[in-house]
N, CA, C and O atoms as CSV, one atom per row, in Angstrom:
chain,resi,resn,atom,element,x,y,z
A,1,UNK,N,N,-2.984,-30.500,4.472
A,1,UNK,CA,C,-3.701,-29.412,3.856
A,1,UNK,C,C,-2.764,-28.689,2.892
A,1,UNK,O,O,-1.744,-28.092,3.237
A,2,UNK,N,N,-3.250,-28.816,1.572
A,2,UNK,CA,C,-2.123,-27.866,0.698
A,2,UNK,C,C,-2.461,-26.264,1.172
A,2,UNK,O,O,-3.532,-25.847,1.613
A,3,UNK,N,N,-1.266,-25.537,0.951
A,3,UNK,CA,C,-1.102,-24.353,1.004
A,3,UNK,C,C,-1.700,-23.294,-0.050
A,3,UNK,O,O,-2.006,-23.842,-1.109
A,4,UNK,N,N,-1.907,-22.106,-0.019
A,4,UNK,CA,C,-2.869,-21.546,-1.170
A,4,UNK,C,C,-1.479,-20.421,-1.617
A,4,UNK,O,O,-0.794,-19.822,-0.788
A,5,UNK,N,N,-1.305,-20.343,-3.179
A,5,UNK,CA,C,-0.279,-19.264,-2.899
A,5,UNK,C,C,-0.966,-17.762,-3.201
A,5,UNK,O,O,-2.145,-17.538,-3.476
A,6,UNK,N,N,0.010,-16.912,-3.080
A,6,UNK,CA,C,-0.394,-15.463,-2.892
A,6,UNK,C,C,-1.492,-15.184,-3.196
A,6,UNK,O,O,-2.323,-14.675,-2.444
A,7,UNK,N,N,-1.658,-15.497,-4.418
A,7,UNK,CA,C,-2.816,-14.835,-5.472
A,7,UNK,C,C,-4.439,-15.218,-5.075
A,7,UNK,O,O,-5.513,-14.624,-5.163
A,8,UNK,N,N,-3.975,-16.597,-4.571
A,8,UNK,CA,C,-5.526,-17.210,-4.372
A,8,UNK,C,C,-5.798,-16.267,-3.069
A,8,UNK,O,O,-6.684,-15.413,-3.110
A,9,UNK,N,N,-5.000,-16.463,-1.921
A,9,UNK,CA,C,-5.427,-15.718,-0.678
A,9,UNK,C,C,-5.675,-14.353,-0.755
A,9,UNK,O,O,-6.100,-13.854,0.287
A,10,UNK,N,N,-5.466,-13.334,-2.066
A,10,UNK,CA,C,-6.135,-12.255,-1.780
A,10,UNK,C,C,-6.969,-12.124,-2.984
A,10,UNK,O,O,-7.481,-11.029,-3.216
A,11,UNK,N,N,-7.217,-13.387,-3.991
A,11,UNK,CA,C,-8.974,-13.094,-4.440
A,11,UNK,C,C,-9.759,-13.768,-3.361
A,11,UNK,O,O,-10.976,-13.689,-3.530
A,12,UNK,N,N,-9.298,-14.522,-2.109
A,12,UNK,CA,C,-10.206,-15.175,-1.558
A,12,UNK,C,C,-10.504,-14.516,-0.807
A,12,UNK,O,O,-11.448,-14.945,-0.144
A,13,UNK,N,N,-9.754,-12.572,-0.237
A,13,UNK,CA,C,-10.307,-11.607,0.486
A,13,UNK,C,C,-10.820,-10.747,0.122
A,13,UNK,O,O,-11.688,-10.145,0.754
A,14,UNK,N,N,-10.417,-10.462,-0.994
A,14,UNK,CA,C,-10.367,-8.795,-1.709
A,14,UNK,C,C,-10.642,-9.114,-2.924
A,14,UNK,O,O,-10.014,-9.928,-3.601
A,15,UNK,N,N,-12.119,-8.144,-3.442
A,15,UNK,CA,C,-11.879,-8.150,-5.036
A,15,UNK,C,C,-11.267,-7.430,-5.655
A,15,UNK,O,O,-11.038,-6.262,-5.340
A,16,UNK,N,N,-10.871,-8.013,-6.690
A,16,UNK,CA,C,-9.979,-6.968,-7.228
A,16,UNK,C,C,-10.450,-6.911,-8.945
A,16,UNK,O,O,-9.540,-7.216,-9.715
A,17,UNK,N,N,-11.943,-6.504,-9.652
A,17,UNK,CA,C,-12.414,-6.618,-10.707
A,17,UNK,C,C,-12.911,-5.738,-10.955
A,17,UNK,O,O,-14.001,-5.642,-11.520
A,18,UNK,N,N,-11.967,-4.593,-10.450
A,18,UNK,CA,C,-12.296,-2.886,-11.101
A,18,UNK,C,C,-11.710,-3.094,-12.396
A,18,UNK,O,O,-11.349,-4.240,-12.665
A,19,UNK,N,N,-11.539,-2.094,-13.326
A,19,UNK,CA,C,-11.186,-1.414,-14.319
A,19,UNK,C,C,-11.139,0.063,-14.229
A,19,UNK,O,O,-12.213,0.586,-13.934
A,20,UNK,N,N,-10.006,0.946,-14.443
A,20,UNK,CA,C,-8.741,0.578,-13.854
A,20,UNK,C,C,-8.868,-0.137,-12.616
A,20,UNK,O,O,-9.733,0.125,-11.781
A,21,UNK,N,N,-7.587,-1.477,-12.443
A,21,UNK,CA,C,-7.984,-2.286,-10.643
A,21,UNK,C,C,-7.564,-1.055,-9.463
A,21,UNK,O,O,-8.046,-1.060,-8.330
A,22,UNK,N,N,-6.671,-0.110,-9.910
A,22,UNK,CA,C,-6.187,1.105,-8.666
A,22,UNK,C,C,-5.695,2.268,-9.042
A,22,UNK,O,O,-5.313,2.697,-10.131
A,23,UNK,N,N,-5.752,2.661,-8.110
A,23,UNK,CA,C,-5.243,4.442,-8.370
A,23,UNK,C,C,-3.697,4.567,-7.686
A,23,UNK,O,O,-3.343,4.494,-6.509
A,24,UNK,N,N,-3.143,4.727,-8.589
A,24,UNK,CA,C,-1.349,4.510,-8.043
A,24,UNK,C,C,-0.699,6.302,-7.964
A,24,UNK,O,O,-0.867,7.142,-8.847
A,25,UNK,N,N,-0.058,6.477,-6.835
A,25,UNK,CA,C,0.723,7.832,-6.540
A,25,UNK,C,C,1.803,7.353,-6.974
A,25,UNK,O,O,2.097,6.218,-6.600
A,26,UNK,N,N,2.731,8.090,-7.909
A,26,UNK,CA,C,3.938,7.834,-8.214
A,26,UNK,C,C,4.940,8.779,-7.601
A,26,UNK,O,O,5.336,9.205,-8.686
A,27,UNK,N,N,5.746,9.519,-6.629
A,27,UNK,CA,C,6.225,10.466,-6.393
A,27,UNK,C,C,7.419,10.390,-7.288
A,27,UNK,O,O,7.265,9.282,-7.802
A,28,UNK,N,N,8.546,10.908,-7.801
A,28,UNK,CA,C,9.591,10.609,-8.227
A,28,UNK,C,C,10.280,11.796,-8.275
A,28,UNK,O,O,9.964,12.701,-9.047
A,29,UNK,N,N,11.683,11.886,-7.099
A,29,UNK,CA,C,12.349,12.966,-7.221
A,29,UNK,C,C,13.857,13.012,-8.150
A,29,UNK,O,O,14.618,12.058,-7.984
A,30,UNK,N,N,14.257,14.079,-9.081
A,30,UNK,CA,C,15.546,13.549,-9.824
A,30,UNK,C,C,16.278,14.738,-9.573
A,30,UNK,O,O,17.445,14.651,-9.190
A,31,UNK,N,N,15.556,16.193,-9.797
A,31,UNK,CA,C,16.280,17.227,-9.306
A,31,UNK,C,C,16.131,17.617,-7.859
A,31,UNK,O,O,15.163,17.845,-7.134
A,32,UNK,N,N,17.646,17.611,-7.674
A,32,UNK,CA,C,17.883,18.382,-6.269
A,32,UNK,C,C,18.962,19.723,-6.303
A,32,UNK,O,O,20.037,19.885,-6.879
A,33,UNK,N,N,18.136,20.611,-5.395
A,33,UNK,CA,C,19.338,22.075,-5.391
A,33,UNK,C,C,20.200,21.698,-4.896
A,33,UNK,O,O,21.183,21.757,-5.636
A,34,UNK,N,N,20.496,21.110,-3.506
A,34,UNK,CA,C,22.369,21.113,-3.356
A,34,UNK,C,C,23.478,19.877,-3.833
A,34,UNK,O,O,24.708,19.863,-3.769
A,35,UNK,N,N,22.528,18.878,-4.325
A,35,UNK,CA,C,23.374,17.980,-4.701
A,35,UNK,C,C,24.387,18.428,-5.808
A,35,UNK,O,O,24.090,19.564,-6.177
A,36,UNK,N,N,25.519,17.914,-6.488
A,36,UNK,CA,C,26.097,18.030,-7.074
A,36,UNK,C,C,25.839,17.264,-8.116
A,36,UNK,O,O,25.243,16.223,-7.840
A,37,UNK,N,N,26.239,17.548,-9.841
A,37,UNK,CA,C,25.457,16.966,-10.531
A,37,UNK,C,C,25.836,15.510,-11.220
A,37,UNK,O,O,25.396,14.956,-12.227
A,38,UNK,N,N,26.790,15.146,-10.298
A,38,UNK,CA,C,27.354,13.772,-10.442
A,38,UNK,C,C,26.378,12.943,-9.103
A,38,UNK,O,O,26.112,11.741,-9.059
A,39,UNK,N,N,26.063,13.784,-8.308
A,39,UNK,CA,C,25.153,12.844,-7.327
A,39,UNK,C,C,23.890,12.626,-7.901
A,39,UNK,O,O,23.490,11.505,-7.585
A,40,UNK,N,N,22.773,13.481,-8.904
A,40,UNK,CA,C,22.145,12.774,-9.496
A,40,UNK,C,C,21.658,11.809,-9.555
A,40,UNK,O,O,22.346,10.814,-9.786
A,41,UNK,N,N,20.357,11.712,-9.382
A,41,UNK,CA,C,20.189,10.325,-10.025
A,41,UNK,C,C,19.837,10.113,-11.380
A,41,UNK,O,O,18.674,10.090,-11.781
A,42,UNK,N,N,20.835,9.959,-12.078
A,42,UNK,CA,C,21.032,9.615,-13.532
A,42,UNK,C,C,19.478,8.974,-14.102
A,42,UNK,O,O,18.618,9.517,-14.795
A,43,UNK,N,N,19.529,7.679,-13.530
A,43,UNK,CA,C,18.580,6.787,-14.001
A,43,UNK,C,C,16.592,6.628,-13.730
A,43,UNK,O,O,15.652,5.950,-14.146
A,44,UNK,N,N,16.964,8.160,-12.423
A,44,UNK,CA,C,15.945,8.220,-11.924
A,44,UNK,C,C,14.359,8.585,-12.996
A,44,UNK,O,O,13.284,8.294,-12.472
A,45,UNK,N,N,14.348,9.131,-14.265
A,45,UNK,CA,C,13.960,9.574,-14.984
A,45,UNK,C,C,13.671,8.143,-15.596
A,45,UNK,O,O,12.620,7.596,-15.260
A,46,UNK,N,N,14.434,7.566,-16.374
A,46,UNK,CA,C,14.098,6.109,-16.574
A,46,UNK,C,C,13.563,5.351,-15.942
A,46,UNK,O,O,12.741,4.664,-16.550
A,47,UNK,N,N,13.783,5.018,-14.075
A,47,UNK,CA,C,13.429,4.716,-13.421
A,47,UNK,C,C,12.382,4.696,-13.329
A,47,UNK,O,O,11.894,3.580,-13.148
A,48,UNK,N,N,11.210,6.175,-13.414
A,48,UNK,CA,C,10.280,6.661,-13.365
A,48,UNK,C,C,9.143,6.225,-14.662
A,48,UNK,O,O,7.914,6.153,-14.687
A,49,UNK,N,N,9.994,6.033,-15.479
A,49,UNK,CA,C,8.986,6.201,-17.029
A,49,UNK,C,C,8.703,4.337,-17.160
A,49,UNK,O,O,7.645,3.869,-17.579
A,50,UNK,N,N,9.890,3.492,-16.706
A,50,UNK,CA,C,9.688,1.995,-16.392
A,50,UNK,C,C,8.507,1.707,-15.730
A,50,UNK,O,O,7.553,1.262,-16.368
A,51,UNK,N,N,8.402,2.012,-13.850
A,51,UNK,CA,C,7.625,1.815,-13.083
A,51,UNK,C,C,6.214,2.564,-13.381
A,51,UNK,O,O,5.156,2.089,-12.966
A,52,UNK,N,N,6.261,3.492,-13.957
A,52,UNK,CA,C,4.722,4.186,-14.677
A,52,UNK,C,C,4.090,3.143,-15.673
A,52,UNK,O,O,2.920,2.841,-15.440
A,53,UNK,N,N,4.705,2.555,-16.746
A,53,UNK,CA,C,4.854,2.149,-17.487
A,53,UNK,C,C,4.443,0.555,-17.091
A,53,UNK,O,O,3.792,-0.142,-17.870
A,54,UNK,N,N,4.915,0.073,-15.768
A,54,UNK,CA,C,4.662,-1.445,-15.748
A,54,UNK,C,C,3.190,-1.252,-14.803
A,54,UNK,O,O,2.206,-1.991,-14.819
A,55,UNK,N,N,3.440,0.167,-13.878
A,55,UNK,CA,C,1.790,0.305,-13.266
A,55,UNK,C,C,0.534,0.283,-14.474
A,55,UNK,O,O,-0.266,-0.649,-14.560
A,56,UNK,N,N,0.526,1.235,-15.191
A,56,UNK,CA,C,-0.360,1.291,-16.741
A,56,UNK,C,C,-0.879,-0.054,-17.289
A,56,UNK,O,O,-2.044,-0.254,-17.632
A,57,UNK,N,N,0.534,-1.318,-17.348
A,57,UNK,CA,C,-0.011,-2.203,-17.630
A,57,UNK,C,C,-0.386,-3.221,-16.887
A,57,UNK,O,O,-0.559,-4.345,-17.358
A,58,UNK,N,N,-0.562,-2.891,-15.524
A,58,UNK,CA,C,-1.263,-3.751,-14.825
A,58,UNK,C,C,-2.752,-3.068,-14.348
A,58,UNK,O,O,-3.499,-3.423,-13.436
A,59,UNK,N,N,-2.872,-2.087,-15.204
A,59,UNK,CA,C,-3.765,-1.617,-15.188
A,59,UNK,C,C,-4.550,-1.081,-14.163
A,59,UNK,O,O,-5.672,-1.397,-13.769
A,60,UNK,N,N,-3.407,0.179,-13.633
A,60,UNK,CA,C,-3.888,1.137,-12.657
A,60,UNK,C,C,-3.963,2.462,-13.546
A,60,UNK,O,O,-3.621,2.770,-14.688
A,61,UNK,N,N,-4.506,3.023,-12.591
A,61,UNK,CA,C,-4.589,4.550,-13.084
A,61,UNK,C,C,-3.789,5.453,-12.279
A,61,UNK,O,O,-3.788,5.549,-11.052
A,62,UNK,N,N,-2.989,6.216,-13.277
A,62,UNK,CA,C,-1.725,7.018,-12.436
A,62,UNK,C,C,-2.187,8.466,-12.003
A,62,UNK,O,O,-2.221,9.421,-12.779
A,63,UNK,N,N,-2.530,8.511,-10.699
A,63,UNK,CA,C,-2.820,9.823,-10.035
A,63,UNK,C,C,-1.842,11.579,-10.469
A,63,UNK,O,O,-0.619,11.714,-10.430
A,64,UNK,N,N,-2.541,12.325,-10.725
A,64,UNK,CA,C,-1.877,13.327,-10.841
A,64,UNK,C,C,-2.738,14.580,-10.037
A,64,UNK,O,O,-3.956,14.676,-9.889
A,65,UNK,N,N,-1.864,15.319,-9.665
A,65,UNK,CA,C,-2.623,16.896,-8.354
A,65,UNK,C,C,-1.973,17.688,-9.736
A,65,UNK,O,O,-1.117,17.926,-10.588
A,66,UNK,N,N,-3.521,17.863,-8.926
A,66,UNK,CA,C,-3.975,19.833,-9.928
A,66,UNK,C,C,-3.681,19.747,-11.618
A,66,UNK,O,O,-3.338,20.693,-12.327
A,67,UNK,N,N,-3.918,18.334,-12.049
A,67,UNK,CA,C,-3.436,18.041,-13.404
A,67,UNK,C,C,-1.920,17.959,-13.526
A,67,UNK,O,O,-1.622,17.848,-14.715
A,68,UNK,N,N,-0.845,17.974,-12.722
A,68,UNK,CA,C,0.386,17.924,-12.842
A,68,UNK,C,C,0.894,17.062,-12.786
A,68,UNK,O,O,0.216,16.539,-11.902
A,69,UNK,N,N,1.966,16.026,-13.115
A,69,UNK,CA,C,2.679,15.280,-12.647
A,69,UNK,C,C,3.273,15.464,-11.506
A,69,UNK,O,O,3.580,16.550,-11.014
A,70,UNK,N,N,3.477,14.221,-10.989
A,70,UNK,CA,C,4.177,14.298,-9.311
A,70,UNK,C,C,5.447,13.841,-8.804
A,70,UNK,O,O,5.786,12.908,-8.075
A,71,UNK,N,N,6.316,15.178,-9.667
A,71,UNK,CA,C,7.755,14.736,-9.623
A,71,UNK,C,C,8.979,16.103,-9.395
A,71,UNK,O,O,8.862,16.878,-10.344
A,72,UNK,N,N,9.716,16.411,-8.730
A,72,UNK,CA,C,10.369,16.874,-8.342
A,72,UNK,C,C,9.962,17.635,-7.426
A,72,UNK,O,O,10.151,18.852,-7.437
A,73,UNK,N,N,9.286,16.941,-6.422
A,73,UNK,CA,C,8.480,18.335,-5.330
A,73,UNK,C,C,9.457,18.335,-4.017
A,73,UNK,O,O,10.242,17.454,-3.664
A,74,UNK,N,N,9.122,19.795,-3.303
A,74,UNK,CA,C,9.529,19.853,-2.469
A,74,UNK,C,C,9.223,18.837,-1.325
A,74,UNK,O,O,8.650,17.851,-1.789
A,75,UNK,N,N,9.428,18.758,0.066
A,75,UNK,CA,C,8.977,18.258,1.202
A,75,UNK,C,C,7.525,18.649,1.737
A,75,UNK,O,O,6.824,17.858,2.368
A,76,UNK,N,N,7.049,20.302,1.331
A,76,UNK,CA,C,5.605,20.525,1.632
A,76,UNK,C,C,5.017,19.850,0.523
A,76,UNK,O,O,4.077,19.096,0.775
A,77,UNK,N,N,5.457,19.998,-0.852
A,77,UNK,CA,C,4.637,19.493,-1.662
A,77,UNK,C,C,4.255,18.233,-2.086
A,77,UNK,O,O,3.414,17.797,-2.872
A,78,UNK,N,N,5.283,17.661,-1.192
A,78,UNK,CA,C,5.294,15.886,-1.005
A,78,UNK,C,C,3.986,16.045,-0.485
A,78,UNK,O,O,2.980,15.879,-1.175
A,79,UNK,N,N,3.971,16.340,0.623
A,79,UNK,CA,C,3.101,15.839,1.856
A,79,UNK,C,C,1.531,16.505,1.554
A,79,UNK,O,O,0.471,16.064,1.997
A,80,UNK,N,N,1.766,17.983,0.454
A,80,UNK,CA,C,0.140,17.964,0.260
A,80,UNK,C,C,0.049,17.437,-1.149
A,80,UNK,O,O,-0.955,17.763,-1.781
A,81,UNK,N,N,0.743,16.844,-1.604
A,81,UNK,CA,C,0.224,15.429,-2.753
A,81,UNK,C,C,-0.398,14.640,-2.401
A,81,UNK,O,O,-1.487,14.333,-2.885
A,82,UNK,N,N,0.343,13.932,-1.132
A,82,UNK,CA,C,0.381,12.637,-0.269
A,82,UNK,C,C,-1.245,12.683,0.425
A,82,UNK,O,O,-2.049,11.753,0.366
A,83,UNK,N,N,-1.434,13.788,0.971
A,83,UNK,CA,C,-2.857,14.751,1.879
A,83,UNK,C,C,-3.982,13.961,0.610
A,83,UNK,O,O,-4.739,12.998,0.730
A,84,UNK,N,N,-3.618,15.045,-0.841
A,84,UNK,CA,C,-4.900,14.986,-1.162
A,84,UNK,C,C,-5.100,13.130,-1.553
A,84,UNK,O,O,-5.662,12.311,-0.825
A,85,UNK,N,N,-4.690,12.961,-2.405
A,85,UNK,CA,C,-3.843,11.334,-2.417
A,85,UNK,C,C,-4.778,10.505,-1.834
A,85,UNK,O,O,-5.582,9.834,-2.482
A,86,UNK,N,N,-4.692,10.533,-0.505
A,86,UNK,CA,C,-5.588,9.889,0.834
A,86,UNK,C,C,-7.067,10.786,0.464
A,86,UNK,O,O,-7.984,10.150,-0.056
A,87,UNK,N,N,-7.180,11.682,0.636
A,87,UNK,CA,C,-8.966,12.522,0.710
A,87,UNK,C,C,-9.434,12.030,-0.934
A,87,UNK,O,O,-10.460,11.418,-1.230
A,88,UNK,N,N,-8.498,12.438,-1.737
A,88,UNK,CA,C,-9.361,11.953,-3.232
A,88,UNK,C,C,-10.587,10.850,-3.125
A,88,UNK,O,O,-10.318,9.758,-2.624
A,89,UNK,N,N,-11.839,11.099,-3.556
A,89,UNK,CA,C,-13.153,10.494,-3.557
A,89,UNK,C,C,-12.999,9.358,-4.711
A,89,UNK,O,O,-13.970,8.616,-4.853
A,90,UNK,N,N,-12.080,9.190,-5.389
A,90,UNK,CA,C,-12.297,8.274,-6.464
A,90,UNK,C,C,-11.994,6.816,-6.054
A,90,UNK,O,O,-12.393,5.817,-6.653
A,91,UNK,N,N,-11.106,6.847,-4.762
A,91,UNK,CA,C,-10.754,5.481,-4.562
A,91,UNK,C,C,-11.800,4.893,-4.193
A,91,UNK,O,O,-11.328,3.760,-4.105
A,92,UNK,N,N,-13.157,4.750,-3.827
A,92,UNK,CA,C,-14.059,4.580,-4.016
A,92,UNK,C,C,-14.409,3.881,-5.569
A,92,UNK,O,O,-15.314,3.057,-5.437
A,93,UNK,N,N,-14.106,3.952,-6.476
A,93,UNK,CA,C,-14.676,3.658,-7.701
A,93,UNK,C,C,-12.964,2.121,-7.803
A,93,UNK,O,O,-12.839,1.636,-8.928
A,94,UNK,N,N,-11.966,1.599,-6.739
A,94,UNK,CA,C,-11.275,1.175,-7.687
A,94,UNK,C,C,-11.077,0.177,-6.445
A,94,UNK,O,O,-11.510,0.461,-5.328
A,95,UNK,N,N,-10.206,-1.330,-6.801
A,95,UNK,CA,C,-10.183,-2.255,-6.341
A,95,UNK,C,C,-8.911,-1.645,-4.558
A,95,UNK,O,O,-8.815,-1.975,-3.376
A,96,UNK,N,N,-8.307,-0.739,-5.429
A,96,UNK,CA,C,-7.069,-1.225,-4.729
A,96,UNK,C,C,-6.026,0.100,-4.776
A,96,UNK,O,O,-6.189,0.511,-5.925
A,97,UNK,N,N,-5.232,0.811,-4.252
A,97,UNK,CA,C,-4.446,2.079,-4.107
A,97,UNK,C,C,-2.826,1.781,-4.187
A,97,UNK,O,O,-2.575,0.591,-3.998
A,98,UNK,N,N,-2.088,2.316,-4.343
A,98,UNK,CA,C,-0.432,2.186,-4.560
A,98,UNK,C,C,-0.233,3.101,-4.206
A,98,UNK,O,O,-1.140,3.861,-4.547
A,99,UNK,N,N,0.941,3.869,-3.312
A,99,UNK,CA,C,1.778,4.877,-3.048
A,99,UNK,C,C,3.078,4.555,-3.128
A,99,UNK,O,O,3.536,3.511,-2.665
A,100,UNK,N,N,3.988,5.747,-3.935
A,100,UNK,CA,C,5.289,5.090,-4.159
A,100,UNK,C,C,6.236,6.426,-3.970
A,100,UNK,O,O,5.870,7.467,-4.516
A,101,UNK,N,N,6.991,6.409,-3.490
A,101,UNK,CA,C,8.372,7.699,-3.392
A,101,UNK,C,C,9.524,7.244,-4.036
A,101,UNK,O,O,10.071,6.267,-3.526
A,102,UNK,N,N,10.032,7.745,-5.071
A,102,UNK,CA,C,10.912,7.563,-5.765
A,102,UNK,C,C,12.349,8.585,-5.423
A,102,UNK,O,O,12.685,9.406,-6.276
A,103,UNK,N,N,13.007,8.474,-4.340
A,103,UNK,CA,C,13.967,9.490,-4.535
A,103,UNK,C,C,15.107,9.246,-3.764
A,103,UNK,O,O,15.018,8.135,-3.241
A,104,UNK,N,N,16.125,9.821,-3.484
A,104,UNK,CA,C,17.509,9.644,-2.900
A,104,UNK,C,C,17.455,9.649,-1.517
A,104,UNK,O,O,16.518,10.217,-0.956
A,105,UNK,N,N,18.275,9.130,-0.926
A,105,UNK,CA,C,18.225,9.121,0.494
A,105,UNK,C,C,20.007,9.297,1.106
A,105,UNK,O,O,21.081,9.229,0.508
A,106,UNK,N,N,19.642,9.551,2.583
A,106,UNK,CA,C,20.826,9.374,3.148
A,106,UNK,C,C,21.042,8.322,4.431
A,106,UNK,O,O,21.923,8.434,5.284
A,107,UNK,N,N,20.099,7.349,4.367
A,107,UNK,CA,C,20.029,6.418,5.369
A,107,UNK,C,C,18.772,6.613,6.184
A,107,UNK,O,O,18.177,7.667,6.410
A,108,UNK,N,N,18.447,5.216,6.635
A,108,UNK,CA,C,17.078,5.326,7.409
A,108,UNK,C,C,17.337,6.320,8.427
A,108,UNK,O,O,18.289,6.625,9.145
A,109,UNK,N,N,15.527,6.930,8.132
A,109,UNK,CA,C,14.668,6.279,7.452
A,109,UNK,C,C,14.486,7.772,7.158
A,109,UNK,O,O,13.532,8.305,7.724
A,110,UNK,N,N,15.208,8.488,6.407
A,110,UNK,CA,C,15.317,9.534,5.576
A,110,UNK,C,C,15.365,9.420,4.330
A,110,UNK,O,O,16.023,8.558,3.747
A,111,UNK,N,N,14.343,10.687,3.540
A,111,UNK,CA,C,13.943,10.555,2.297
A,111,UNK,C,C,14.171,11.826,1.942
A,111,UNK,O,O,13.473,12.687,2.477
A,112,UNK,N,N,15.338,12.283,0.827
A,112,UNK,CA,C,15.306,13.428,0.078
A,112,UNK,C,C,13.864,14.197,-0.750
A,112,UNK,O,O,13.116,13.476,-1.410
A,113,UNK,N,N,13.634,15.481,-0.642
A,113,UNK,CA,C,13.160,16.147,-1.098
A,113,UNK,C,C,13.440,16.392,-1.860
A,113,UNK,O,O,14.087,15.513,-2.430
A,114,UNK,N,N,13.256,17.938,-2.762
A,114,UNK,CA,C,14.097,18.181,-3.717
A,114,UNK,C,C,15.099,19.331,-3.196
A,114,UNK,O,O,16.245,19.401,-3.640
A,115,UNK,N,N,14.656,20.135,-2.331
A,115,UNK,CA,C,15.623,21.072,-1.300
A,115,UNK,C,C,15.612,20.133,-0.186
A,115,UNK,O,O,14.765,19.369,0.277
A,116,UNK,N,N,17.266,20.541,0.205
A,116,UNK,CA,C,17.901,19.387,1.231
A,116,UNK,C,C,17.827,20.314,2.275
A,116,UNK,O,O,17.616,21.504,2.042
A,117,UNK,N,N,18.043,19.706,3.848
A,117,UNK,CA,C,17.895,20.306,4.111
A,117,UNK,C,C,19.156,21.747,4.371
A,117,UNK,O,O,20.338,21.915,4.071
A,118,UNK,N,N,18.328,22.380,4.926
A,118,UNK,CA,C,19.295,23.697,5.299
A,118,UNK,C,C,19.174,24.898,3.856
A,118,UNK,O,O,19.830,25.906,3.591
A,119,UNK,N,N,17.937,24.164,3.097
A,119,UNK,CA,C,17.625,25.344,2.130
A,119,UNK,C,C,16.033,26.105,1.848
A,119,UNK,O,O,15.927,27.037,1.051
């Protein structure tokens, strides 16, 4: 029996013949208060404008709260991005969803905010 690769096994589950095919969360954190500004993430900004950029052309639609972009938030404001994110009624209208956190860490399975803690 030949094998089916990736692609066939999930048009053979899932359609995926929306326009936009998904609604993608991009989180992306670059400023932080206590880091120092050599800890930075330099590239994170680039980082950000790449992966937006290759989502767009695979033709998702990039989620934004309250009309804002979703980038340098705190830890509450992660999580009520993340909240509405999940409740938003539109995923309904699209094949398929993406969630992504873009930011610094200090080892599993910890994820920087933009205040670290102890601020």
């Amino acid at each position: 029996m030949a094998s089916k690769d990736a692609a066939t096994v999930i048009s053979d589950h899932y359609s995926m013949n929306t326009s936009p095919i998904g609604l993608a969360l991009v989180i992306s954190n670059i400023k932080f208060t206590k880091l120092k500004s050599r800890d930075r993430d330099l590239g994170g900004k680039e980082d950000y404008e790449n992966f937006t950029n290759l989502l767009k052309n695979l033709n998702f639609k990039l989620y934004t709260h309250k009309g804002k972009p979703t980038q340098d938030l705190s830890m509450s404001q992660m999580k009520e991005v993340i909240e509405a994110f999940a409740r938003d009624e539109h995923h309904a209208n699209f094949s398929c969803c993406l969630a992504c956190i873009m930011t610094h860490g200090c080892g599993e399975p910890t994820a920087y905010a933009t205040r670290l803690a102890g601020t």
